[in-house]
C-alpha positions in Angstrom: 11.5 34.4 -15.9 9.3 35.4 -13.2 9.6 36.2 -9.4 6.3 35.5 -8.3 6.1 32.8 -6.0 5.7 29.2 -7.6 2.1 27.4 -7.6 1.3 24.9 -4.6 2.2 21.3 -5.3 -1.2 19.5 -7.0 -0.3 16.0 -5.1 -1.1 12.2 -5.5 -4.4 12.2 -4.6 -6.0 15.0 -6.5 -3.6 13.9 -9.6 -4.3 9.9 -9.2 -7.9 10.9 -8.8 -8.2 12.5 -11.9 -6.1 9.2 -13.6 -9.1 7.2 -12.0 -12.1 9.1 -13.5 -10.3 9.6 -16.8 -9.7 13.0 -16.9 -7.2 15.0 -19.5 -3.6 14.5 -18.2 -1.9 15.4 -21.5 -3.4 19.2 -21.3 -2.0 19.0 -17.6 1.6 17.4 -18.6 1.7 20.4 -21.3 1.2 22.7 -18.5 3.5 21.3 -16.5 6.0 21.2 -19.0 5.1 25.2 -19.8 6.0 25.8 -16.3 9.4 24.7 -16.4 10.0 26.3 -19.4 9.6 29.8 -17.7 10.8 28.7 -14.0 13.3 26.1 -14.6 13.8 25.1 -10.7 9.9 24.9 -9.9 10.2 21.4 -7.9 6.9 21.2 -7.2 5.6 21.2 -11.2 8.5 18.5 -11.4 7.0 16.3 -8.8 3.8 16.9 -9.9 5.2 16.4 -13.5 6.8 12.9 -12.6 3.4 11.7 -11.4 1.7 12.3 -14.4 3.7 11.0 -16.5 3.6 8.2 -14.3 0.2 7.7 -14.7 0.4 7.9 -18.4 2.7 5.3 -18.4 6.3 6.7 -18.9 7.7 5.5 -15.9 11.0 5.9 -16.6 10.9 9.5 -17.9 8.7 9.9 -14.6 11.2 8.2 -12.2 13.9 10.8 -14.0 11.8 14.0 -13.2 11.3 13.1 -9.8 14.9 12.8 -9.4 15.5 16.3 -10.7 13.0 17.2 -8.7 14.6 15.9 -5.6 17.8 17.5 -6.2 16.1 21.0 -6.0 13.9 20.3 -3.0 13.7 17.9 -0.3 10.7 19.1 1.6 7.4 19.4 0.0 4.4 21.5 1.9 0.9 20.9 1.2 -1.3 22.9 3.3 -4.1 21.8 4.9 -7.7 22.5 3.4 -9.6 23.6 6.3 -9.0 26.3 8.2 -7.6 27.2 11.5 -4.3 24.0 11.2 -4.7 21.6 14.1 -2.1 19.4 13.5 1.3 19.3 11.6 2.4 15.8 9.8 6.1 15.3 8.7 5.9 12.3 6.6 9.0 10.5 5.4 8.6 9.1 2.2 11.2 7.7 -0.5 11.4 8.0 -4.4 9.4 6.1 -6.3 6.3 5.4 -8.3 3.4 5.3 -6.4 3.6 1.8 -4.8 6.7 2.9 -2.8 4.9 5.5 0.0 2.1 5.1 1.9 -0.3 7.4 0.0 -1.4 9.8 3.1 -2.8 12.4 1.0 -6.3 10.4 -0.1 -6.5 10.2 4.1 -5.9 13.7 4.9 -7.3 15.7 1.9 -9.7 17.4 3.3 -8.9 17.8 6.4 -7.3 20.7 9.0 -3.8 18.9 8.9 -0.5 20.5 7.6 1.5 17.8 5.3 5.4 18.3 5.2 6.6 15.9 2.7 10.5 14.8 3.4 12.4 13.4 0.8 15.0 10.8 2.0 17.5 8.3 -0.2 20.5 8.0 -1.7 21.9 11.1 -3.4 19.1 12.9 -2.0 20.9 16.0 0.0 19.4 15.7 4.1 18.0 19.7 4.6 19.4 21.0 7.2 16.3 22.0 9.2 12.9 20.4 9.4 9.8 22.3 9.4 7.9 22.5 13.0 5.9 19.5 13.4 3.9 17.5 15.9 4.3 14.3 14.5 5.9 12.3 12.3 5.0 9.3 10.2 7.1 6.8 8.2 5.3 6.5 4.8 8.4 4.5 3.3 6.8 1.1 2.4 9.1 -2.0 2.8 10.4 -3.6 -0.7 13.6 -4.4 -2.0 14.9 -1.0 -2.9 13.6 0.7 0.6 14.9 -1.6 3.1 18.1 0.0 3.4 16.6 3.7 3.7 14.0 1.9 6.2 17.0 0.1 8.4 18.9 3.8 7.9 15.8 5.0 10.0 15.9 2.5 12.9 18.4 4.8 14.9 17.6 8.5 13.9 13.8 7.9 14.9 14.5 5.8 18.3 15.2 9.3 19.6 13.1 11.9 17.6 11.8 14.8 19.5 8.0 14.3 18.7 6.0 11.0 17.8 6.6 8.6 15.5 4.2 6.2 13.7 4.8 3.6 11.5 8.4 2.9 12.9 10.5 1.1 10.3 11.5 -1.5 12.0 8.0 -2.3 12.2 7.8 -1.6 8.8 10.6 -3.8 7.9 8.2 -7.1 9.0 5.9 -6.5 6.1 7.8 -8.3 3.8 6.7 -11.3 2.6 9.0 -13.7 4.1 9.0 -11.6 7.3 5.4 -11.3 7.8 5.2 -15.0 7.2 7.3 -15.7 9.9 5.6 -13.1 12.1 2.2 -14.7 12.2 3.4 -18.7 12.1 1.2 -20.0 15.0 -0.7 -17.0 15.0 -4.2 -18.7 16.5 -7.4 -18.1 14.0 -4.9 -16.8 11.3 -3.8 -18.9 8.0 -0.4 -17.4 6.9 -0.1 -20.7 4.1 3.5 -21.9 4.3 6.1 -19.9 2.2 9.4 -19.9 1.1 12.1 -17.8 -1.0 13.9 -19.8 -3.7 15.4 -19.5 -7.0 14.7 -20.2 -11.0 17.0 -23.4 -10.8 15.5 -25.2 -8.3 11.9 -24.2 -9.3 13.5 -25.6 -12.9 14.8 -29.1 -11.2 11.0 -29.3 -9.8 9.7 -28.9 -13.0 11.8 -31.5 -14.7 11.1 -33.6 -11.8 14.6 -33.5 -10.3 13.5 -32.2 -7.2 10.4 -32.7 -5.0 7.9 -30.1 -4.0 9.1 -30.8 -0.5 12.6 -29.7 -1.2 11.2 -26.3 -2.1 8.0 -26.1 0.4 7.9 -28.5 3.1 5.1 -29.9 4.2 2.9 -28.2 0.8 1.0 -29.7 -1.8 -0.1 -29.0 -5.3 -1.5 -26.9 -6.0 1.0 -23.6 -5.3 1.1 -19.8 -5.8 4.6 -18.9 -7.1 5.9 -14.9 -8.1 9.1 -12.9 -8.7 10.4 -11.8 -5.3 9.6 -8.1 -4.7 6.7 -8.2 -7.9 3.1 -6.3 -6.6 -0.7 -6.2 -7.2 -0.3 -9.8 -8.8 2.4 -8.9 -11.6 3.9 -12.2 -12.4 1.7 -14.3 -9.8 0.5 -17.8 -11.0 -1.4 -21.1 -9.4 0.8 -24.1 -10.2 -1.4 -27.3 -10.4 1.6 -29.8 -11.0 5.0 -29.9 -11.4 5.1 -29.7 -15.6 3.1 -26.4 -15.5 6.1 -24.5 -14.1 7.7 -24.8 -16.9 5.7 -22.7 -18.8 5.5 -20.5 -16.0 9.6 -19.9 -16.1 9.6 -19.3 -19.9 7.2 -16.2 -19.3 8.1 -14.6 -16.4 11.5 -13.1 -15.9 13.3 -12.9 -12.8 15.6 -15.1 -10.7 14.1 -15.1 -7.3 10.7 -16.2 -6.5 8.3 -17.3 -3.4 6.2 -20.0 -3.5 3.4 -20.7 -1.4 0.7 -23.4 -0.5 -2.6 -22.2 -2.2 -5.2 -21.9 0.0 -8.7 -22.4 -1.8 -10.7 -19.7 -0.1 -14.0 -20.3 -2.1 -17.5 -19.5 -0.4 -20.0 -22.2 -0.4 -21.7 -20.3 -3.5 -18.2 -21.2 -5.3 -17.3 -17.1 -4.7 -13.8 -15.8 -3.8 -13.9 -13.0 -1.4 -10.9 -10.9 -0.8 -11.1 -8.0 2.4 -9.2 -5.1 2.6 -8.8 -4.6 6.0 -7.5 -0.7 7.0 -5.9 -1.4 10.7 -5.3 1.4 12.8 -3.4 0.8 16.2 -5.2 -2.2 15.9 -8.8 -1.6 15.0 -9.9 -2.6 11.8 -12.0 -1.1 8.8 -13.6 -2.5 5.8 -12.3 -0.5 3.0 -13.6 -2.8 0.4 -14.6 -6.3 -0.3 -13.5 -7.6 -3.6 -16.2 -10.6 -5.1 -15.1 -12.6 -8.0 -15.5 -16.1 -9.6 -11.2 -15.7 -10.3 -9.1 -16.9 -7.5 -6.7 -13.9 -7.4 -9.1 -10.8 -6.9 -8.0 -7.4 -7.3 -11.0 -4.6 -6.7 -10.8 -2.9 -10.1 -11.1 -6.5 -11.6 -13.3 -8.4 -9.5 -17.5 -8.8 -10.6 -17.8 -5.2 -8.9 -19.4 -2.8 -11.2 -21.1 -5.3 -13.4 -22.8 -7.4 -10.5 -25.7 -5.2 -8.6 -25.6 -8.0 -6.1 -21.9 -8.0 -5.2 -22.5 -4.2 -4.7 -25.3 -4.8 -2.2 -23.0 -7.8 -0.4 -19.9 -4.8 -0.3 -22.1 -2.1 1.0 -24.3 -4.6 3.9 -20.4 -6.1 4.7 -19.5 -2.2 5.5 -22.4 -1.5 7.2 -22.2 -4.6 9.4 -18.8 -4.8 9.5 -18.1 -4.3 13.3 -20.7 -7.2 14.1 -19.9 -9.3 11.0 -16.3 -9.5 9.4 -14.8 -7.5 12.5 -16.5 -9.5 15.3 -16.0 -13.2 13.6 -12.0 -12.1 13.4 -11.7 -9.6 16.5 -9.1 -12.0 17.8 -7.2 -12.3 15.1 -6.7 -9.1 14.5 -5.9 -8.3 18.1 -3.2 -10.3 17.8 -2.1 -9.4 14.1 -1.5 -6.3 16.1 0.2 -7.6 18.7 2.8 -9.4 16.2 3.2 -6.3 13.6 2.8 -3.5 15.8 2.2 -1.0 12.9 0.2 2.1 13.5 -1.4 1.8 10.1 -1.7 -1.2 8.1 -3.6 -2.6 5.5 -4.3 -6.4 4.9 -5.3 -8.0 1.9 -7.1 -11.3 3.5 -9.9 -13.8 2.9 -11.6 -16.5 5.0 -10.9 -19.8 4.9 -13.7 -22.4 4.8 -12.8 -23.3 8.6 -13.7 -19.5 9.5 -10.0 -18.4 10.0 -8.7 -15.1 8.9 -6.7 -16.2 5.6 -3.5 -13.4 5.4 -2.8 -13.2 1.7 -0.2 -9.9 2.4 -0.1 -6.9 4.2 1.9 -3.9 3.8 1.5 -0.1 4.2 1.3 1.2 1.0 -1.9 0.1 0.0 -4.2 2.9 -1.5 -7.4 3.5 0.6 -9.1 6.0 -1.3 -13.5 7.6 -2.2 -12.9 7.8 -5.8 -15.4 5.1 -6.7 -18.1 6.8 -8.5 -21.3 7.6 -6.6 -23.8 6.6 -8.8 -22.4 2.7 -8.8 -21.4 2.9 -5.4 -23.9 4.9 -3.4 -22.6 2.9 0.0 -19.2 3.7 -1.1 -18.4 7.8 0.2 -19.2 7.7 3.8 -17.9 4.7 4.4 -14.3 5.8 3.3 -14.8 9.6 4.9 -15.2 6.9 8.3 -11.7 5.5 7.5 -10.1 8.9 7.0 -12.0 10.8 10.4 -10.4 7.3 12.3 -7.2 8.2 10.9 -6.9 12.4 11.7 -8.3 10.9 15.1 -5.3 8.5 15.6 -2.9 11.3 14.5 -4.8 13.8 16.3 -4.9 11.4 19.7 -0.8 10.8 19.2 0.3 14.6 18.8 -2.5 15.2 22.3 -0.7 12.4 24.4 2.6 13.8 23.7 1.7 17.3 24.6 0.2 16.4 27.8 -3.3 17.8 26.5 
């Protein structure tokens, strides 16, 4: 056993980073695990433990470590790269993998910003003091297992003693029943009509015992349908007709699902082109545009890498961004902002043939990140280092109005 202090916590970003360009995790996890050996309470090789083997797929065994890890330690420091500190963060995250928090650390890696990570959820003990801060920031994204930690927060945060970004009731109208129901009649925005239901009566339309109307008023074939609380298109399927749900229920498990009209967001060159939009106290930033032939585009499997002229449209769409994208749907996201309210937001959204800003989700937990690979994406770098300067500005701007500077 050894006295010597513990080593600094490694974090998400440098460890999802390494994930992303491939790098040796099992030497790391065998560190890790060497660690603990001699220092059997050293939280932070837990936590860093549990995200590695997160991102080598145990997820359970990772899910367990992080657990012990929380019992230790609530309140995780990870100093701030450059020198002197101008700003301390206290972000409040929950347990999870890595689609629970908002993942700060990409945005403030390299920054002058002191990040306090705070632990908070059942069985996890409250500390009795916080570290000084000047801010503090709800990272706890909204899903099924958070929204009672988020609705915990409503009270507690109404009267904390610095400011507070991201509140969760704010949070709380990311779902996607709630965000639906946010933006209804929202003018140049397309939020397609949605609706929670169950495996019975999604069976009883499939058998034709029910009509599409009973389920989705006012929709037409063809539909989007998922398991309620399911992410990054796990277990999301068009429905053409009624029959093909049936096949649809024999391979996807789960007992709640939302349906919702498909919205056919093709280009006039028969491309689908999905934005994510970073939106920050209601200005918005390009941090990518996914092209694809596919009607459900995710970046890492959209015509990206392979297609030297999506990668040109991506990198002109970023440069031109505040007199293309941003200017055609200023309005619309003025008043996505209006409606949400969220300090920091990202939106996963398209275009609809009519020229209206097409909503396909938005929540806070999306990863905004300059790990793309320079060679491929030369335009890639200083656009993202433009997202995270907006961002230390925002939080820098916040902690300044509160202090009267």
């Amino acid at each position: 056993m050894t006295n010597a202090p513990n080593p600094p916590l490694i974090g998400k970003a440098e460890l999802i980073t390494r994930a992303f360009r491939q790098q040796d995790l099992i030497s790391l996890q065998h560190e890790l695990v060497r660690r603990l050996e001699e220092t059997p309470n050293d939280a932070h090789a837990m936590l860093d433990l549990s995200m590695v083997l997160l991102l080598n797929g145990q997820r359970e065994q990772s899910l367990a470590m992080q657990g012990y890890a929380l019992k230790v330690q609530q309140v995780y420091f990870m100093p701030a790269k450059r020198q002197p500190v101008t700003l301390r963060l206290l972000v409040l995250v929950g347990p999870g993998d890595f689609m629970a928090n908002t993942p700060l650390e990409f945005l403030v890696a390299d920054s002058s910003i002191d990040l306090y990570l705070l632990y908070l959820g059942p069985g996890i003990a409250v500390p009795k003091s916080l570290p000084p801060h000047d801010l503090a920031m709800v990272a706890v994204g909204e899903n099924v297992g958070n929204r009672k930690l988020l609705q915990g927060l409503v009270e507690p945060l109404g009267r904390w003693h610095t400011p507070v970004l991201n509140s969760p009731e704010k949070v709380l109208k990311t779902s996607r029943d709630g965000l639906h129901a946010v933006l209804r009649g929202a003018p140049g925005i397309v939020s397609p009509a949605l609706a929670r239901t169950d495996r019975l009566a999604l069976e009883e339309l499939a058998r034709g015992a029910a009509n599409l109307q009973d389920v989705l008023p006012e929709a037409q074939f063809p539909i989007l349908a998922r398991p309620v609380d399911s992410n990054a298109g796990e277990g999301l399927a068009k429905i053409d007709a009624p029959d093909a749900l049936t096949a649809y229920l024999e391979t996807t498990p789960g007992d709640d699902f939302f349906v919702s009209q498909f919205v056919d967001y093709r280009d006039r060159d028969g491309l689908y082109r999905k934005y994510r939009i970073v939106l920050m106290q209601g200005k918005p930033y390009l941090a990518h545009l996914g092209i694809s032939q596919r009607w459900m585009v995710h970046y890492l499997n959209a015509d990206m890498e392979e297609s030297a002229a999506n990668r040109a449209e991506e990198g002109e769409a970023m440069r031109n961004f505040d007199d293309g994208f941003g200017a055609r749907h200023a309005q619309a996201l003025r008043t996505f902002h209006e409606r949400v309210g969220l300090d920091y937001v990202i939106i996963d959204c398209g275009e609809t043939p009519r020229g209206e800003l097409l909503v396909f989700e938005a929540d806070t937990c999306g990863i905004v990140h300059d790990m793309d690979p320079e060679d491929i994406y030369p335009y890639k770098k200083s656009q993202m280092h433009k997202v995270f300067a907006a961002f230390q500005a925002m939080l820098a701007d916040c902690a300044a109005r509160a202090s009267g500077a």
